[in-house]
VOLO-341967 format. One record per residue (C-alpha): x, y, z. Coordinates in steps of 0.5 Angstrom, whole numbers. Layout:
% VOLO-341967
<px=X; py=Y; pz=Z>
...
***
This chain:
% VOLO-341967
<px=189; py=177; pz=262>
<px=196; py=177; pz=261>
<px=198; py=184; pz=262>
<px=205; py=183; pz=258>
<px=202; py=180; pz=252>
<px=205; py=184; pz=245>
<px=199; py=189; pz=243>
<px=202; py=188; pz=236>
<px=199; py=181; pz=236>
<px=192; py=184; pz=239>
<px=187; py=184; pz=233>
<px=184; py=192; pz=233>
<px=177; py=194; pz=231>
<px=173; py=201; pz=232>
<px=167; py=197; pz=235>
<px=166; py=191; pz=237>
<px=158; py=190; pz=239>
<px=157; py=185; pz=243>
<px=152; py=181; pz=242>
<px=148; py=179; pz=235>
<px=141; py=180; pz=236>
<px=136; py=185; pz=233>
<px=140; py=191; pz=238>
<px=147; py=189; pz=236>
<px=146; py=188; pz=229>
<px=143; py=194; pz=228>
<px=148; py=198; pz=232>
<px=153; py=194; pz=227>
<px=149; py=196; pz=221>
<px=150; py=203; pz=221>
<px=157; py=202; pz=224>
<px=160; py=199; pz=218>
<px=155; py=204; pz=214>
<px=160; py=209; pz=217>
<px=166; py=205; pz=215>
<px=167; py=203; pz=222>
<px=171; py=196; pz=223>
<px=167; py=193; pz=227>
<px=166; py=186; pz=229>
<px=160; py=182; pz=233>
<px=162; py=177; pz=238>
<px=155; py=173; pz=238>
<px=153; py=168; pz=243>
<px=147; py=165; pz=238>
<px=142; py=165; pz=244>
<px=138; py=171; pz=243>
<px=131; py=171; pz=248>
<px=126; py=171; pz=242>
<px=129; py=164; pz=240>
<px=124; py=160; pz=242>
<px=118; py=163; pz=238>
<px=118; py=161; pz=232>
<px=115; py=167; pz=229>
<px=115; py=175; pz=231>
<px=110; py=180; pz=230>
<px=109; py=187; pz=230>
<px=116; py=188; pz=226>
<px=114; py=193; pz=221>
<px=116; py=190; pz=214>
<px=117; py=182; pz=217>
<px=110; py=181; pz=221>
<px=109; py=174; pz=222>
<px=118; py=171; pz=219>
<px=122; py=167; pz=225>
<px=126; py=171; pz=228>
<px=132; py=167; pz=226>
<px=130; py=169; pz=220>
<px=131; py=176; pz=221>
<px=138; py=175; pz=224>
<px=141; py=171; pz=219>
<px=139; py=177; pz=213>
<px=141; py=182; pz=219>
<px=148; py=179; pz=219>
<px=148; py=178; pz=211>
<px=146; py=186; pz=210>
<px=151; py=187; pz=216>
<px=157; py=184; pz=212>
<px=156; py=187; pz=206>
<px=159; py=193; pz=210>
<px=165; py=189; pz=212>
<px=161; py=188; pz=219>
<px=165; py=181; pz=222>
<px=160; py=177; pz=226>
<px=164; py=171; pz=230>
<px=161; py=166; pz=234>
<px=163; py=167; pz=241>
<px=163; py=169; pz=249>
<px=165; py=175; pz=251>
<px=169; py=174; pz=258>
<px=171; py=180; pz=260>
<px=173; py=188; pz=258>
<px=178; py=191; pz=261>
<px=178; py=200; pz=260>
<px=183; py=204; pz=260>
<px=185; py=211; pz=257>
<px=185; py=209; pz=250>
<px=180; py=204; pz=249>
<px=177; py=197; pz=252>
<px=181; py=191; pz=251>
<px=176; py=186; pz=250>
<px=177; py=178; pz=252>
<px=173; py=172; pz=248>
<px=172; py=165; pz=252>
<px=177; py=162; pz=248>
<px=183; py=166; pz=251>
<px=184; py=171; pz=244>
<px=184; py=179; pz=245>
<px=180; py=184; pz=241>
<px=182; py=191; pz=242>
<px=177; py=196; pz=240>
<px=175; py=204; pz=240>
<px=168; py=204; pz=242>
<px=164; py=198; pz=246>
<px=157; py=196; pz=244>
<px=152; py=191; pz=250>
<px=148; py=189; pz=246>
<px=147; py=181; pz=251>
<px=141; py=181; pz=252>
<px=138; py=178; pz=258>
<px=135; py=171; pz=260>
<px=128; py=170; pz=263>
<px=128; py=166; pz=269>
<px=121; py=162; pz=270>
<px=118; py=161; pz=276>
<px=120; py=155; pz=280>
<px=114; py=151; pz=277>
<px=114; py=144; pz=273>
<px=112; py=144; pz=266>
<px=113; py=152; pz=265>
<px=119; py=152; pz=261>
<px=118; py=146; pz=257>
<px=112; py=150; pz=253>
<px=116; py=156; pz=254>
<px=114; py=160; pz=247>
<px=108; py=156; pz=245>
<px=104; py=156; pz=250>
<px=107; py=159; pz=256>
<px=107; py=167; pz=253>
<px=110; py=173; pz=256>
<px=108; py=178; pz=251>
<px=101; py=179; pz=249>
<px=103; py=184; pz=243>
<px=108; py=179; pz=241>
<px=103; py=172; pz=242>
<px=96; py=175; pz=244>
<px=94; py=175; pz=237>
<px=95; py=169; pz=236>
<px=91; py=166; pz=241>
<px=85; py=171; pz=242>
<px=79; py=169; pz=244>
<px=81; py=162; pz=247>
<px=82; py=161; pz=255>
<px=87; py=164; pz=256>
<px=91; py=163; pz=264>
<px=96; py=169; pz=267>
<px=100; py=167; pz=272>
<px=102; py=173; pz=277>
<px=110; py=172; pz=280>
<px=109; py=179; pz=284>
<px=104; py=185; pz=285>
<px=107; py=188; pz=279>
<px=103; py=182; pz=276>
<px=96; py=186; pz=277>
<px=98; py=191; pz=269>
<px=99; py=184; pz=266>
<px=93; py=181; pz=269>
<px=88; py=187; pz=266>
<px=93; py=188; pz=260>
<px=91; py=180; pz=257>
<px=83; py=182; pz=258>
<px=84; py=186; pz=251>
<px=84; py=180; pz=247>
<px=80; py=175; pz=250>
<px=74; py=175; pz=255>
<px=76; py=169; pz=258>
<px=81; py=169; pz=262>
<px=83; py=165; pz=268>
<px=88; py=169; pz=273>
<px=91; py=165; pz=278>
<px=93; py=171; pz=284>
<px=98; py=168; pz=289>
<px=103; py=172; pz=287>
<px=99; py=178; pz=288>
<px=99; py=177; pz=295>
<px=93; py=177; pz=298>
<px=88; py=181; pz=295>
<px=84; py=187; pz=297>
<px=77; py=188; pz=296>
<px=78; py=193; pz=291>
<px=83; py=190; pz=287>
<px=79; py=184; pz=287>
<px=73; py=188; pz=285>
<px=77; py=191; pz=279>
<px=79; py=184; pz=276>
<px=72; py=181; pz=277>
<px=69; py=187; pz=274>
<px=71; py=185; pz=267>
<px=69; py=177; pz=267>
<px=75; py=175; pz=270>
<px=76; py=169; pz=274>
<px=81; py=168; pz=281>
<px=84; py=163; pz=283>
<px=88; py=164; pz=289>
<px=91; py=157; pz=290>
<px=98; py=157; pz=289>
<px=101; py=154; pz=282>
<px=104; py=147; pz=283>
<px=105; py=145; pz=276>
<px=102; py=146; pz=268>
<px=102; py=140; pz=265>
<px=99; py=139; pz=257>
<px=93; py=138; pz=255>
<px=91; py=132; pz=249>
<px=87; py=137; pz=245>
<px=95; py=142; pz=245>
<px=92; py=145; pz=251>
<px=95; py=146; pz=258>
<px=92; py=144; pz=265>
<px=95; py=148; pz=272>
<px=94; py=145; pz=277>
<px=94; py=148; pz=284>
<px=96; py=146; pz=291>
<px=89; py=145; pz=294>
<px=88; py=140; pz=288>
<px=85; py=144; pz=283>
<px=85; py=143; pz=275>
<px=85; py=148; pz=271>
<px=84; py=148; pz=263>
<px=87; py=154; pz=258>
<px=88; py=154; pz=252>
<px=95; py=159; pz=253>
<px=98; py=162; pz=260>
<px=102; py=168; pz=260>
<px=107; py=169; pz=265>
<px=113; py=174; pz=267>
<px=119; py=171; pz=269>
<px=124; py=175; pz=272>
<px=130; py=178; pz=267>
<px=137; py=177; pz=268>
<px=141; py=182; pz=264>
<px=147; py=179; pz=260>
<px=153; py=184; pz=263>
<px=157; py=181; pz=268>
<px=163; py=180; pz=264>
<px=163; py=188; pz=266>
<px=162; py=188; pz=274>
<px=170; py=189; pz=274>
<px=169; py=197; pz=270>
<px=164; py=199; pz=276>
<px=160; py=202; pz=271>
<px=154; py=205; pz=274>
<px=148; py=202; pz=274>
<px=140; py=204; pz=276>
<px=136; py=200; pz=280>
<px=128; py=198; pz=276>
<px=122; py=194; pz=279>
<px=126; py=189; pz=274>
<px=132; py=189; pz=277>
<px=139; py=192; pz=276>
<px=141; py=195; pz=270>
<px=147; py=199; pz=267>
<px=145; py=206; pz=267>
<px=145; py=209; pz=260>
<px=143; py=216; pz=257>
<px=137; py=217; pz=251>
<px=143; py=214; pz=246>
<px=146; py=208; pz=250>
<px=152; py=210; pz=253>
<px=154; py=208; pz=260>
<px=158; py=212; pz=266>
<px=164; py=209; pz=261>
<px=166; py=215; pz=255>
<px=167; py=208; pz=251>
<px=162; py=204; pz=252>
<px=155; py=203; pz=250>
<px=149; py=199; pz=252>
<px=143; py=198; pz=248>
<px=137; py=192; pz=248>
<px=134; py=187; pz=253>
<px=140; py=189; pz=257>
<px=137; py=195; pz=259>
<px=130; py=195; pz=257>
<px=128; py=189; pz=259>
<px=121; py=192; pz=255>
<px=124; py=192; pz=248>
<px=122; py=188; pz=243>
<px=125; py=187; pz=236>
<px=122; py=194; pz=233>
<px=126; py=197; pz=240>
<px=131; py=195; pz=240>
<px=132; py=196; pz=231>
<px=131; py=202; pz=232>
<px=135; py=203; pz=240>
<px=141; py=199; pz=236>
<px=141; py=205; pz=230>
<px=141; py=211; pz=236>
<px=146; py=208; pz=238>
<px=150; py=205; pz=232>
<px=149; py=214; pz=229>
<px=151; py=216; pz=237>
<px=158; py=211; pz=237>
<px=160; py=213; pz=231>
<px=160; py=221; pz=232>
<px=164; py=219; pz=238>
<px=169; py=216; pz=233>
<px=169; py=222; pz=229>
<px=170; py=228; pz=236>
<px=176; py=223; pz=238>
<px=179; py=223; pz=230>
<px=179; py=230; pz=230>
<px=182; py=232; pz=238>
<px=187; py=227; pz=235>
<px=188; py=231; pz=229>
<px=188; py=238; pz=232>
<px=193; py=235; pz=237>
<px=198; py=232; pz=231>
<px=197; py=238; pz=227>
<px=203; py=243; pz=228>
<px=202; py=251; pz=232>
<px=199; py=255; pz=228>
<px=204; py=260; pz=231>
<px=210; py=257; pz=228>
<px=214; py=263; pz=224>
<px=215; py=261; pz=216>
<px=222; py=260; pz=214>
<px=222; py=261; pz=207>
<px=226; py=254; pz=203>
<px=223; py=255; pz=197>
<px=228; py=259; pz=193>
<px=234; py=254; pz=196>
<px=230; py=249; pz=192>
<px=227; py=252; pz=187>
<px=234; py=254; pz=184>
<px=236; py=248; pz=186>
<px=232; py=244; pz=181>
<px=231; py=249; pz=176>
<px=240; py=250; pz=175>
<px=239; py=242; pz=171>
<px=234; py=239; pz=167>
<px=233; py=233; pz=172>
<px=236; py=233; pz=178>
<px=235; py=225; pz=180>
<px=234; py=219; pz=176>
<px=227; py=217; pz=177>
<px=229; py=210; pz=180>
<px=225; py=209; pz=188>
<px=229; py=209; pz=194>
<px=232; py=202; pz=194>
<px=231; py=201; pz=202>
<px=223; py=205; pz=201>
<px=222; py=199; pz=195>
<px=224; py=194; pz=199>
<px=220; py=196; pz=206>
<px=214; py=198; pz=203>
<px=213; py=192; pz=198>
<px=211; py=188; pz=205>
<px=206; py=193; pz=207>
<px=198; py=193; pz=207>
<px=197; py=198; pz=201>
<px=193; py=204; pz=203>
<px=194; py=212; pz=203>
<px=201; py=214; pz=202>
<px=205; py=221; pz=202>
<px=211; py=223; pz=201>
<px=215; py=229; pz=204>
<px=220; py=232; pz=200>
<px=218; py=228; pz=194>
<px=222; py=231; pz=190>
<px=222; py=229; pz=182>
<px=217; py=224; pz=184>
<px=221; py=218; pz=183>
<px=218; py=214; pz=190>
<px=212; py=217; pz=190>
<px=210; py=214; pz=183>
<px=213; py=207; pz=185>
<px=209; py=208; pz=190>
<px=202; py=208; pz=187>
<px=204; py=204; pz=182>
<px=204; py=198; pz=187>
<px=197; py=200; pz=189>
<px=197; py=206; pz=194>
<px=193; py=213; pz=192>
<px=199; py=217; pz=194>
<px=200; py=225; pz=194>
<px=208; py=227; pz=194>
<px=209; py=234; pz=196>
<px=215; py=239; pz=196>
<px=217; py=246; pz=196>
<px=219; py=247; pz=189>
<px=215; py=248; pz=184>
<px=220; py=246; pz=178>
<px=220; py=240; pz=182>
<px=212; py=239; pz=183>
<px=211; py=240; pz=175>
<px=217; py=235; pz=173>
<px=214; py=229; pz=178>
<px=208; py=231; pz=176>
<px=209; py=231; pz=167>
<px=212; py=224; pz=169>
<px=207; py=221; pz=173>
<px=201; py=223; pz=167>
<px=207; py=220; pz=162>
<px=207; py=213; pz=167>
<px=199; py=213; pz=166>
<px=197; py=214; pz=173>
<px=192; py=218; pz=174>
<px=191; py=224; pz=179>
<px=186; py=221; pz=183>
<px=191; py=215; pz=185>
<px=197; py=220; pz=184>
<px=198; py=227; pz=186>
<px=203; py=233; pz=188>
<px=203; py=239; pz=191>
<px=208; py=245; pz=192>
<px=208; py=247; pz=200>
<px=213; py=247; pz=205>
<px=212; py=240; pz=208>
<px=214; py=242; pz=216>
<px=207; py=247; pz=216>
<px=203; py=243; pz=212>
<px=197; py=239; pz=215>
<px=193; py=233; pz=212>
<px=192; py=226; pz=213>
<px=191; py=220; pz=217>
<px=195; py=217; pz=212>
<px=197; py=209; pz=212>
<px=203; py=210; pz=210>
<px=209; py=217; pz=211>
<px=214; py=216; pz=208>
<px=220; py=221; pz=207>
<px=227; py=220; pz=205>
<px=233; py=225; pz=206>
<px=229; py=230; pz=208>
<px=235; py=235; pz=210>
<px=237; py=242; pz=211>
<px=235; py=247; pz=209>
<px=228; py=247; pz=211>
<px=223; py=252; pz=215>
<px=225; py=248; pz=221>
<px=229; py=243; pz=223>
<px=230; py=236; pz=222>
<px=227; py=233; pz=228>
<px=221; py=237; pz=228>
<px=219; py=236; pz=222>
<px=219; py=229; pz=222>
<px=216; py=229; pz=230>
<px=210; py=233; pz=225>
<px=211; py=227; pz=220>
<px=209; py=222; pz=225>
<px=202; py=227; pz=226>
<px=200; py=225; pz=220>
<px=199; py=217; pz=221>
<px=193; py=214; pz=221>
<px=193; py=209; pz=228>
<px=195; py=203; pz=226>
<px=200; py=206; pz=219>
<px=207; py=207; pz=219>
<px=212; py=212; pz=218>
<px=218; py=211; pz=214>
<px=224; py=215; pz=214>
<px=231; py=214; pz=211>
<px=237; py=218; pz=212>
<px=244; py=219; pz=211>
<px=247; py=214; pz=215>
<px=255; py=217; pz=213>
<px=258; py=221; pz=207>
<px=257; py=217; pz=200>
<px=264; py=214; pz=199>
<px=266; py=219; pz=193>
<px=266; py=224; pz=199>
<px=272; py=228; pz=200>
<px=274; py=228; pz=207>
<px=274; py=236; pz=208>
<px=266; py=236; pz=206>
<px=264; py=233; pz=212>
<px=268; py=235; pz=217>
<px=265; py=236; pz=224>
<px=259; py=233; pz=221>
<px=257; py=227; pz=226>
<px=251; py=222; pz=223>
<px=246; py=220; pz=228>
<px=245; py=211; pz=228>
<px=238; py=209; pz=227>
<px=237; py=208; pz=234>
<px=240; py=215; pz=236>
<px=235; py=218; pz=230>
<px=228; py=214; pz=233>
<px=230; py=217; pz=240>
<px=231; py=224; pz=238>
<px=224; py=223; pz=235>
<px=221; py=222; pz=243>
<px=215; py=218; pz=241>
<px=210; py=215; pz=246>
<px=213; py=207; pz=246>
<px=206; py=206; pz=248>
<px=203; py=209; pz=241>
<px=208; py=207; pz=237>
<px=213; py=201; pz=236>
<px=219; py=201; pz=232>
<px=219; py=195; pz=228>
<px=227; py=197; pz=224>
<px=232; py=201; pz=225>
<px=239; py=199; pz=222>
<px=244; py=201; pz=216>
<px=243; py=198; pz=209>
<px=249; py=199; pz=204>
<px=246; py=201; pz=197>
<px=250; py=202; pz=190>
<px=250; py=209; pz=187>
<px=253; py=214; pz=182>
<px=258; py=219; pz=184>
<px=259; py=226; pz=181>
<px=264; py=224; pz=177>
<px=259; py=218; pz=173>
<px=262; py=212; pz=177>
<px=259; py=207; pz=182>
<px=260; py=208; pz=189>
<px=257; py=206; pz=196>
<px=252; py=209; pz=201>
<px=249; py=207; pz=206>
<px=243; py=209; pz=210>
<px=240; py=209; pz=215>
<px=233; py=206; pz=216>
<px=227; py=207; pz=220>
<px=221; py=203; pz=220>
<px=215; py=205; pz=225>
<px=207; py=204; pz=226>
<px=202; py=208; pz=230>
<px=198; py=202; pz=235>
***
């Protein structure tokens, strides 16, 4: 993987789900029930696909299991889950989350991860076996057994671990043919056991199975026998599907199956990231299993997701120690001392940014008379405007109903925004947000930075000089600080956060005296990965 590959170009996801089988969409279903972005990279090569019809699915007995998927994948959708056709080549974890790398070389960075691969069913080496796979060569009686009850019915034993299969078959037919060499040889009382209820051994090892004219098959032997049945049952030795996490060392637990990653009751790995769930843990799980392990694990996720959106929000949130200062006397008489402070027009520079941005939630520190906040929700976003002075709340809110926005799309509240706490939000945006405040100016814009919602923005513009009409004396001693200087006095992570402007824009103005002059500002434009 390119280690150096811009993260902004890389496509985020809460959870990706590898895999869409029964599992994986399960898992994905109650996901995108949770307002989870969730993304399925599927393969298209479930295990039961050569079988044409599934039982023992409650609701669905006897559909095509194709049938199944293509309405799970369209329930699914309905959540705004994104099935992608797609092989996962590798995932790469770190602190934050698991770097997901497709075949076809495009990156996918997610939250949580969902193993929902599967597995393959490798056959024994014998001719004819796989090509009658899923009609006449069966592995599961509970899942074929009734269809073919009563006829002859062959096991062919690949292990000791055979010996439950051969009994197990017994329950649906009383003829049943089981060819034992893969049981090692046998003992007088295994022997016995398996004669005991009419089944016939045949000791010679199975050379080849071959298909019988009346749609039956023929086993042939290598001591030159032949023998007719309707039906054979055999266990192939499963393959789980996880190899593209060799790399994460992740642990694993040994089985008489094979090796499988290691999972608790809910499917999480060794990994706090990542899950797994499906044949490729449980080689035993057929399609009701596995629906219903995939939604153990789908709920078990998404608590995960909301224990990290909290710890993240505890530490955004400011020390509760933090002494109040009180500002809202200076600002209150400020708006009070005059009918309207401001002229209700959006902040140019605000306008111009935000216009591009993907609408969302919104705030608005220092909002003032409400004149951003309200050009804001009336583009799209449901945005709340907050300031210390209540005169000012009233004012920006009397507009906002006179504009015809309601208040669940727009609203105001009168608090100190260096001590007041909500969000995430998709965008937060303050503009000359100055002293005299409860604290100063870099705290809390620090703070405000704790607000937005991975994958948001922040806005601030600020002076970036005295306006042109200003006396000289008015800002004597005063040093203005450069966009680049600003964004780093906020200290933020670079591995958070990316600076996507910092510059100066000039725009025209109104001076005391009623005449137009300049100012310029100083822009930043930051977004949350």
């Amino acid at each position: 993987m390119n280690e150096n590959r811009d993260i902004e170009q890389v496509e985020q996801r809460d959870v990706v789900v590898v895999g869409g089988g029964a599992a994986g969409l399960s898992a994905a279903l109650l996901l995108g029930r949770a307002r989870r972005s969730v993304l399925v990279v599927d393969a298209g090569a479930p295990r039961n696909r050569f079988a044409a019809h599934m039982h023992g699915v409650l609701g669905h007995e006897g559909i095509d299991p194709a049938a199944l998927l293509e309405r799970g994948r369209s329930e699914a959708a309905g959540y705004g889950v994104e099935v992608r056709p797609g092989q996962v080549e590798r995932a790469d974890e770190d602190t934050d989350g698991v770097t997901v790398t497709l075949a076809d070389g495009r990156v996918v960075r997610t939250r949580a991860l969902v193993v929902a691969t599967g597995l393959s069913d490798v056959l024994p080496d014998v001719p004819g076996l796989a090509e009658h796979w899923g009609t006449r060569v069966l592995h599961c009686p509970y899942c074929h057994g009734w269809e073919v009850r009563d006829q002859h019915l062959g096991v062919l034993t690949t292990s000791p671990l055979a010996m439950h299969q051969a009994e197990l078959i017994r329950q649906w037919s009383d003829r049943v043919t089981v060819f034992t060499a893969g049981l090692g040889p046998l003992d007088e009382p295994t022997e016995r056991r398996l004669r005991s209820r009419g089944s016939t051994l045949v000791p010679a090892a199975v050379t080849k199975v071959s298909a019988e004219a009346a749609g039956g098959l023929v086993v042939h032997t290598d001591d030159g026998g032949e023998t007719a049945v309707d039906a054979i049952f055999t266990a192939g030795t499963p393959r789980p599907h996880d190899a593209f996490l060799d790399r994460l060392g992740l642990d694993r637990t040994e089985s008489p199956f094979g090796s499988y990653l290691a999972v608790d009751p809910a499917g999480r790995t060794s990994s706090a990231r990542i899950w797994a769930v499906g044949n490729v843990v449980n080689p035993m799980a057929n399609v009701p299993m596995s629906v219903g392990a995939g939604a153990m694990t789908g709920g078990a996720v998404n608590a995960a997701l909301v224990t990290w959106d909290f710890d993240a929000a505890v530490a955004a949130a400011p020390p509760t120690s933090w002494p109040e200062v009180a500002t809202a006397e200076f600002w209150e008489e400020r708006y009070a001392s005059t009918d309207r402070t401001w002229s209700g027009r959006p902040n140019h520079s605000l306008a111009a940014i935000a216009a591009d941005l993907p609408r969302g939630q919104a705030v608005d520190l220092g909002s003032g008379e409400g004149g951003d906040a309200i050009w804001l929700a009336q583009q799209g976003w449901t945005v709340t405007g907050l300031d210390v002075s209540p005169t000012a709340v009233a004012r920006a809110t009397a507009a906002a109903r006179g504009a015809g926005l309601p208040s669940d799309r727009l609203r105001f509240e009168a608090v100190d925004v260096a001590t007041w706490y909500g969000g995430p939000y998709d965008l937060v945006t303050t503009s000359f947000l100055h002293a005299p405040a409860s604290k100063p100016r870099t705290e809390m814009l620090r703070h405000a930075a704790g607000l937005v919602a991975p994958g948001g923005h922040l806005l601030v513009v600020s002076h970036a000089g005295p306006p042109s009409w200003a006396r000289p004396e008015q800002h004597q001693g005063h040093r203005f600080l450069t966009p680049d200087e600003a964004a780093a006095a906020l200290d933020l992570d670079p591995q958070e956060w990316t600076v996507l402007l910092a510059e100066n824009r000039s725009r025209t103005a109104t001076g005391p005296d009623g005449e137009e002059g300049e100012l310029d500002d100083s822009v930043l434009l930051l977004r949350r990965r």
